[in-house]
C-alpha positions in Angstrom: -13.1 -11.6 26.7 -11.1 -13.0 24.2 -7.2 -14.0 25.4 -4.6 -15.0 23.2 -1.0 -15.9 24.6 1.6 -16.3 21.5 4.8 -17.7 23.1 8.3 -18.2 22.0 8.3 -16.3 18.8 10.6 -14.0 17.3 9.3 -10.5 17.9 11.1 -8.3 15.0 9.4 -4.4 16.0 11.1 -1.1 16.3 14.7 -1.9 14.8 15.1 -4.9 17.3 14.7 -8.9 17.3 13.6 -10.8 20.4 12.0 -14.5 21.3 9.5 -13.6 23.5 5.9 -14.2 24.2 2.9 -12.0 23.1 -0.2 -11.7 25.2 -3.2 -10.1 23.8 -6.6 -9.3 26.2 -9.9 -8.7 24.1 -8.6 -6.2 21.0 -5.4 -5.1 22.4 -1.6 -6.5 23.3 -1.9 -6.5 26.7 2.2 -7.8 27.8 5.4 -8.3 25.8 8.1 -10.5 27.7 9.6 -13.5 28.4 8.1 -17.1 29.8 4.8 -15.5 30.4 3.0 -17.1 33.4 -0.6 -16.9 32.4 -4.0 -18.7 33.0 -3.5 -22.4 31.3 -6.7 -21.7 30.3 -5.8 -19.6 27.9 -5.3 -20.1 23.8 -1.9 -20.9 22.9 -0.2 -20.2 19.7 3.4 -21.9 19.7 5.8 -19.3 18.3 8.9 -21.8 18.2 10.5 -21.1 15.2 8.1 -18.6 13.7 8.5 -14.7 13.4 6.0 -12.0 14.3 5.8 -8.6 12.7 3.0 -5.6 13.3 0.4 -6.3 10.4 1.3 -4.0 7.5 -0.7 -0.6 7.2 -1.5 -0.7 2.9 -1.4 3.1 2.4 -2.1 2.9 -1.2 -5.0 0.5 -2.2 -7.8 0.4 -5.0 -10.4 -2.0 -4.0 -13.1 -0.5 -6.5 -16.3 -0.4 -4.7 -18.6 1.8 -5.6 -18.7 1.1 -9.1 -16.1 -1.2 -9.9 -17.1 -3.9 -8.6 -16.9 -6.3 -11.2 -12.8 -5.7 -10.8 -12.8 -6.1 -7.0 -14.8 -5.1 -3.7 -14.0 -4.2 0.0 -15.3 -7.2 0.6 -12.7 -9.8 -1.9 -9.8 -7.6 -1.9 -9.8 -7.2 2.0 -10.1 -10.7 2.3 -7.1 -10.8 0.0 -5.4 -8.4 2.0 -5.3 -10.3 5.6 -4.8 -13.6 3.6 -1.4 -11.4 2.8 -0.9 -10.2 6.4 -2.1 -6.5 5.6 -4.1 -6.0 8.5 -5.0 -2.4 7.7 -5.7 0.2 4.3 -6.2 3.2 3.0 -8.6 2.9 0.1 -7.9 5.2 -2.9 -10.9 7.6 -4.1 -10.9 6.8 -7.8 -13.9 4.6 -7.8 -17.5 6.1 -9.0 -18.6 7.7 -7.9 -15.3 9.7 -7.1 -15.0 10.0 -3.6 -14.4 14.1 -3.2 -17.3 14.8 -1.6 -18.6 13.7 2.2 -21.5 12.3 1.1 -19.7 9.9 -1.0 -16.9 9.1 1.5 -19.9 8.5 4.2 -21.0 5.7 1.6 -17.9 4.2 1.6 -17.3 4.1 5.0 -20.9 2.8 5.9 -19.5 -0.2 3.1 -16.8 -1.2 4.7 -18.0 -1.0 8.1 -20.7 -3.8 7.2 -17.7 -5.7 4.5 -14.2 -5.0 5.5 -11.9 -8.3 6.9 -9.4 -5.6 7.2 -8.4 -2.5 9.4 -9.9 0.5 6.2 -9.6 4.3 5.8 -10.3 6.2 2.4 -8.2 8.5 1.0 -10.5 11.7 -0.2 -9.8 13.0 -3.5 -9.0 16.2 -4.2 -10.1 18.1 -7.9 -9.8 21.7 -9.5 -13.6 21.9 -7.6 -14.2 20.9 -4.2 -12.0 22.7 -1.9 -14.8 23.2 0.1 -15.6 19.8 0.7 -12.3 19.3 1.8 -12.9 21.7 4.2 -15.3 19.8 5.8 -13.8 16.7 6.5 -12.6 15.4 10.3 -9.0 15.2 10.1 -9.8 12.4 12.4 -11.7 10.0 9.9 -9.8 10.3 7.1 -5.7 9.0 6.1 -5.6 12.1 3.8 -6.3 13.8 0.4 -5.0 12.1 -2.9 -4.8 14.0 -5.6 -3.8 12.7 -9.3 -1.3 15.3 -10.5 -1.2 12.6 -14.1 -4.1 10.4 -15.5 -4.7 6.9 -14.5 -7.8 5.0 -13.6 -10.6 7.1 -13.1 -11.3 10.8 -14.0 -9.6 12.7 -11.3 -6.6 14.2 -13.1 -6.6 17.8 -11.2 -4.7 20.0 -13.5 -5.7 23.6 -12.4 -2.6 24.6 -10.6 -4.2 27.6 -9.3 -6.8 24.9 -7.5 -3.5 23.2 -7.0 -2.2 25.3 -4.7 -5.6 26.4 -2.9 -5.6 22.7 -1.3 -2.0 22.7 -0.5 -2.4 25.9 1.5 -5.9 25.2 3.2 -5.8 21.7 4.5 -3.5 20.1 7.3 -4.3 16.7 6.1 -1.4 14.8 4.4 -1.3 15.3 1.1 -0.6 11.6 -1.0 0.2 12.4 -4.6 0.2 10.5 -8.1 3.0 12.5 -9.7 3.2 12.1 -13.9 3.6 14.8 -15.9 0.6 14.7 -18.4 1.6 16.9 -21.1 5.0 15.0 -21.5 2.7 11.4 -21.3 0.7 13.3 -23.8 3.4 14.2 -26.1 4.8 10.9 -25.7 1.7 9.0 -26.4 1.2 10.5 -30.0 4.4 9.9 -30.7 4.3 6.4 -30.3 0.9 6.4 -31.9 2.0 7.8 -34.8 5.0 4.8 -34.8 2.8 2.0 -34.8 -1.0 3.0 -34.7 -3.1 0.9 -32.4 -0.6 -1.5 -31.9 1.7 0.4 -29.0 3.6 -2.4 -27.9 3.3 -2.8 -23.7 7.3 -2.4 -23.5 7.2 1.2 -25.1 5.0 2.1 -21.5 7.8 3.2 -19.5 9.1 5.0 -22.5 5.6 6.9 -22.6 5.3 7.3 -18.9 9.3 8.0 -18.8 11.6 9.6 -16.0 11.0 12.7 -17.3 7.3 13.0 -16.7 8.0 11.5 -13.2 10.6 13.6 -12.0 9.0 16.9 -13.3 5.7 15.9 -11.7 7.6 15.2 -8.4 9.2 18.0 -8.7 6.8 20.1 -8.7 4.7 18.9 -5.8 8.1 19.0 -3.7 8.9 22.3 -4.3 5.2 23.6 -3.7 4.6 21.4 -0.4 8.1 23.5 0.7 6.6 27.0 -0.1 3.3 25.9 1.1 4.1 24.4 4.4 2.4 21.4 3.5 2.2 17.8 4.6 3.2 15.5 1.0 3.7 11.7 0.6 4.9 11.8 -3.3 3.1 8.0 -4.0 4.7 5.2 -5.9 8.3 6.8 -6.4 9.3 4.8 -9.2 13.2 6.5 -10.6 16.5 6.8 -9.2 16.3 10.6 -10.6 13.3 11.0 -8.3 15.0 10.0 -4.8 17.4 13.5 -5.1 14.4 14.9 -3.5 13.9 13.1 -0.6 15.6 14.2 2.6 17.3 11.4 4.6 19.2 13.6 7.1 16.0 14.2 9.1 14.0 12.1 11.7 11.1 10.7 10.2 8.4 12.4 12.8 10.4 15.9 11.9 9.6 15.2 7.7 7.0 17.0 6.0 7.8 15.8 2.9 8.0 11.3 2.6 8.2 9.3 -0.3 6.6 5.9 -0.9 7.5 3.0 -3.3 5.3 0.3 -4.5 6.1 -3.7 -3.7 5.9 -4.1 -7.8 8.7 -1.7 -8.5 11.1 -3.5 -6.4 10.4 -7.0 -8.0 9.7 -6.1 -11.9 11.9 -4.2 -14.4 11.3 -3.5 -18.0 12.9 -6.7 -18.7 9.6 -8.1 -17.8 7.4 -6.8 -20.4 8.1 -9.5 -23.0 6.6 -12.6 -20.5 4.4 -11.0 -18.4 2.9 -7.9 -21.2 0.0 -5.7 -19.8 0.2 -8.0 -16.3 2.7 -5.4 -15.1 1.2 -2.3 -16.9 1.4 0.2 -14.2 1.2 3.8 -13.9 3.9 5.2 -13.0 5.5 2.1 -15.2 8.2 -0.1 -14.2 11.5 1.2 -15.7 15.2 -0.3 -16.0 16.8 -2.4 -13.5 19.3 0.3 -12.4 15.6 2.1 -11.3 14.9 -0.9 -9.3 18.1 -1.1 -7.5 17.9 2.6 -6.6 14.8 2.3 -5.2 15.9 -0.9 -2.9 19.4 1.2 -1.9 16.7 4.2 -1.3 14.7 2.3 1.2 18.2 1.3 2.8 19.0 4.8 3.4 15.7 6.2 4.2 14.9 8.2 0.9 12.0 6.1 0.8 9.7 6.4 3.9 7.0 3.7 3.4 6.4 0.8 1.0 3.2 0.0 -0.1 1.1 -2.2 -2.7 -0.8 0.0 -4.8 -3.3 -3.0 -5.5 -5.5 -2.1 -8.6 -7.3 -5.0 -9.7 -8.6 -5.0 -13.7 -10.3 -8.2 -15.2 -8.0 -10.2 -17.2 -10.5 -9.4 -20.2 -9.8 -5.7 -19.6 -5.8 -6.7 -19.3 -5.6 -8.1 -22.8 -7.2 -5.1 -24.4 -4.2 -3.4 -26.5 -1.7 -0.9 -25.0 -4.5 2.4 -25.8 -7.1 0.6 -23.8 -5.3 -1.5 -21.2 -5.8 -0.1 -17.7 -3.1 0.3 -15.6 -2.9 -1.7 -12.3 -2.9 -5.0 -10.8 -3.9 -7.0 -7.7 -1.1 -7.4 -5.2 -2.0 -7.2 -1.4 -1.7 -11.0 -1.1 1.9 -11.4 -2.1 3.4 -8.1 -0.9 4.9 -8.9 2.2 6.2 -12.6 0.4 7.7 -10.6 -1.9 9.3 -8.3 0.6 11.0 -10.5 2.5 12.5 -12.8 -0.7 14.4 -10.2 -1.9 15.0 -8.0 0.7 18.4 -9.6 1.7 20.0 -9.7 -2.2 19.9 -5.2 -1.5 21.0 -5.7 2.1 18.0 -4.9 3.6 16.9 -6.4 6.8 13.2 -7.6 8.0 13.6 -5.0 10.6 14.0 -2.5 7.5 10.6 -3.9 5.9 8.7 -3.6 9.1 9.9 0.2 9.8 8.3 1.1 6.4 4.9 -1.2 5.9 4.0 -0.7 9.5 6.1 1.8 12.0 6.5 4.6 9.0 2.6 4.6 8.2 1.8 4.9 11.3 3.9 7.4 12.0 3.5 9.7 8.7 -0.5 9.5 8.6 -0.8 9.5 12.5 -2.6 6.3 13.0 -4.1 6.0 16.7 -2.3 2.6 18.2 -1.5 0.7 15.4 1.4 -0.3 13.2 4.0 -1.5 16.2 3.9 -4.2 18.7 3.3 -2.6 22.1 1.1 -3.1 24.8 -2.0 -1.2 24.5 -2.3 -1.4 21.1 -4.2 -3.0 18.9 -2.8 -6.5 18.2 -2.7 -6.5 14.7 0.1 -9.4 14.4 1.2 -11.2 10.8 3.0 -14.3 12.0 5.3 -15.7 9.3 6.9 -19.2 8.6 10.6 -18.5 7.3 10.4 -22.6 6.9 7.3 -23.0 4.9 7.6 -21.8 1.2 4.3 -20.2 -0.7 3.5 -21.8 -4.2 1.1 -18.6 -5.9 -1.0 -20.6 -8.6 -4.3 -19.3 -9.8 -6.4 -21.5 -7.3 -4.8 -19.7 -4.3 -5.4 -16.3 -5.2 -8.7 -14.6 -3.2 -8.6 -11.6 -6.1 -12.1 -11.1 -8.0 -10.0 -10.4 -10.6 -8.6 -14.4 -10.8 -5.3 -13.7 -11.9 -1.7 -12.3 -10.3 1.3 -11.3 -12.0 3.3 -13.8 -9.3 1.6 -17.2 -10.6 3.9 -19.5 -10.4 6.4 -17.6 -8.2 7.3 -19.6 -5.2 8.3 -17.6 -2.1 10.5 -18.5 0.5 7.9 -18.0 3.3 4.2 -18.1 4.0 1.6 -16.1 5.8 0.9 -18.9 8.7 -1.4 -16.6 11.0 -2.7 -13.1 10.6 -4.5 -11.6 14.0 -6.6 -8.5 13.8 -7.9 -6.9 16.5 -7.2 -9.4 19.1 -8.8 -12.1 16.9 -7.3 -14.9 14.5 -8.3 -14.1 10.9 -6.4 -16.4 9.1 -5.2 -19.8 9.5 -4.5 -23.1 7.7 -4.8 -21.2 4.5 -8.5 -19.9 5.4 -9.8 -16.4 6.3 -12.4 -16.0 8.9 -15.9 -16.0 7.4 -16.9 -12.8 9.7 -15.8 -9.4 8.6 -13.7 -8.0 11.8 -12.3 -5.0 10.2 -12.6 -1.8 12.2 -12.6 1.9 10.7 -9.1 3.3 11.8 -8.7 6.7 13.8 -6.1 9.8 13.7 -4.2 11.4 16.4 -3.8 14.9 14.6 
């Protein structure tokens, strides 16, 4: 059986920071304490001066297989993802085929079984159609249903709000929703187009995918998840107009309704377009600096329940297309927690803060059986960080299929200096293990 003993490190879990020592038995954390008197036998990791955190659970990735492959694979972007010290995800369902049925979601699962490096779940789409294959799923295999209440990559815009509401009433699966308003990113679009023709500059994107269209799509799913009874995460909150709808007067395991932001919106603001162009076209877009701060104040306060990476990894080639044929998205699991931590303090934000929403509040919010915290008889899925040891992001470091990151040439205060996943060293000495250890994550619902 596989023993690990990490000793003297700075344990940052559940709102509190300790130097302890971590043992882990076979897959699981076995004891938490102090001076540890073990077998000398055992593999030692020396945690002097090093912090350790639960891995982050990513709920909002798009690694692309089936059919996108040429953008990314479970296979790259999970390798990217430990590399990054997310040691589990919850795969999106816009690939293609679209996965809303449970043939296709078997598929995926058989993929990632044979490819994943990390912890994997699937999200299962929902549409105007296939209610009934919703009702077939196993609350117990699956993080949830996404649905795409605006456009974005793939066809999966559900815009029936008859069908709408069908799936809000018949499932007791969390709900994750894309909230844009597609008739005002509609409107706005042909505006613009009739401006400048084919040449929409990149910096008008947050102007066609505004606060408007996010707040009335948000909106909308709020108030219908209230007269419903349903379970909603709103995805990627990106506005300060949108956190008015986000309740921070009650316990986290008492919410029905949580809000999420993305690891991109906290770092870029529209004052980024002119350097970095279609490398930080996302949908919902990054908006104004006062948006960003917000969001940062929001996750201070506990507006904002979880923060994720949305990765969505496009070619370069695909990137430089103009505005009208640019896809939205880019790769970002590897740098999320760096990024995190570098700002984090500048809003008043502690690592404790971080932790409670990429690993406690994911956990808690999708239900995830004994993962997510540091605790004996869980999993130990452990990122151990080096606060000393900065991270230089060039092009050669970057484990993306895609090649490229919208953080070349950032340098980060820390680095990623071991992730373990299921008892197991992934990463080390810059290098992911060459064997695939992820495991299919399980619900307690």
């Amino acid at each position: 059986m596989n023993k690990l003993l990490i000793n003297n490190i700075t344990i940052i879990n559940e709102g509190t920071r300790t130097i302890g020592d971590i043992y882990i038995e076979g897959e699981f954390i076995k004891k938490i304490g102090v001076k540890l008197k073990l077998d000398n036998s055992i593999k030692i990791i020396n945690g002097n001066g090093l912090i350790a955190i639960p891995g982050m659970i990513d709920d909002q990735v798009h690694f692309r297989e089936p059919g996108l492959t040429h953008k990314g694979d479970i296979k790259s972007e999970s390798k990217a993802a430990i590399a990054g010290g997310v040691t589990s995800y919850f795969e999106m369902p816009n690939t293609f085929p679209n996965t809303i049925s449970v043939k296709e979601l078997n598929k995926k699962i058989q993929i990632a079984t044979e490819n994943s490096f990390a912890n994997f779940s699937f999200m299962f789409g929902g549409t105007n159609e296939n209610l009934n294959e919703i009702q077939k799923i196993d609350i117990n295999q699956v993080a949830g249903i996404k649905i795409f209440l605006g456009s974005s990559t793939g066809e999966m815009l559900i815009d029936n709000v008859g069908s709408i509401v069908n799936i809000f009433k018949n499932t007791s699966l969390p709900i994750s929703a894309h909230c844009e308003d597609e008739k005002i990113i509609k409107d706005n679009t042909k505006y613009f187009k009739n401006l400048y023709g084919e040449d929409i500059p990149i910096s008008a994107h947050p102007k066609i995918r505004n606060h408007e269209a996010c707040f009335k799509s948000s909106n909308f799913a709020v108030n219908l998840a209230k007269k419903t009874g349903s379970t909603l995460n709103v995805f990627h909150i990106s506005t300060a107009k949108e956190l008015d709808l986000f309740d921070n007067t009650i316990d986290l395991k008492d919410k029905k309704i949580t809000s999420e932001v993305c690891a991109h919106h906290l770092w870029f603001t529209d004052e980024d377009y002119n350097e970095l162009g279609s490398k930080i076209k996302w949908n919902p877009s990054i908006k104004s600096r006062s948006d960003r701060d917000a969001l940062w104040q929001a996750i201070k306060d506990n507006r904002i329940d979880i923060i994720a990476s949305d990765h969505a990894p496009h070619t370069i080639e695909e990137k430089n297309n103009k505005y009208l044929n640019c896809p939205s998205g880019g790769p970002m699991v590897q740098h999320t927690i760096l990024s995190l931590l570098q700002n984090c303090a500048k809003y008043g934000v502690t690592y404790e803060k971080i932790v409670e929403k990429i690993s406690h509040n994911p956990a808690i919010i999708f239900n995830v059986n004994n993962r997510g915290f540091l605790r004996e008889g869980f999993y130990a899925d452990i990122v151990i960080i080096d606060t000393n040891s900065p991270t230089f992001v060039t092009q050669e470091s970057l484990l993306y299929k895609c090649g490229w990151s919208p953080f070349e040439g950032q340098k980060f205060n820390n680095s990623i200096y071991k992730t373990i996943l299921n008892g197991k060293i992934v990463y080390e000495d810059g290098e992911v293990n060459s064997i695939p250890y992820g495991k299919k994550i399980t619900f307690n619902r």
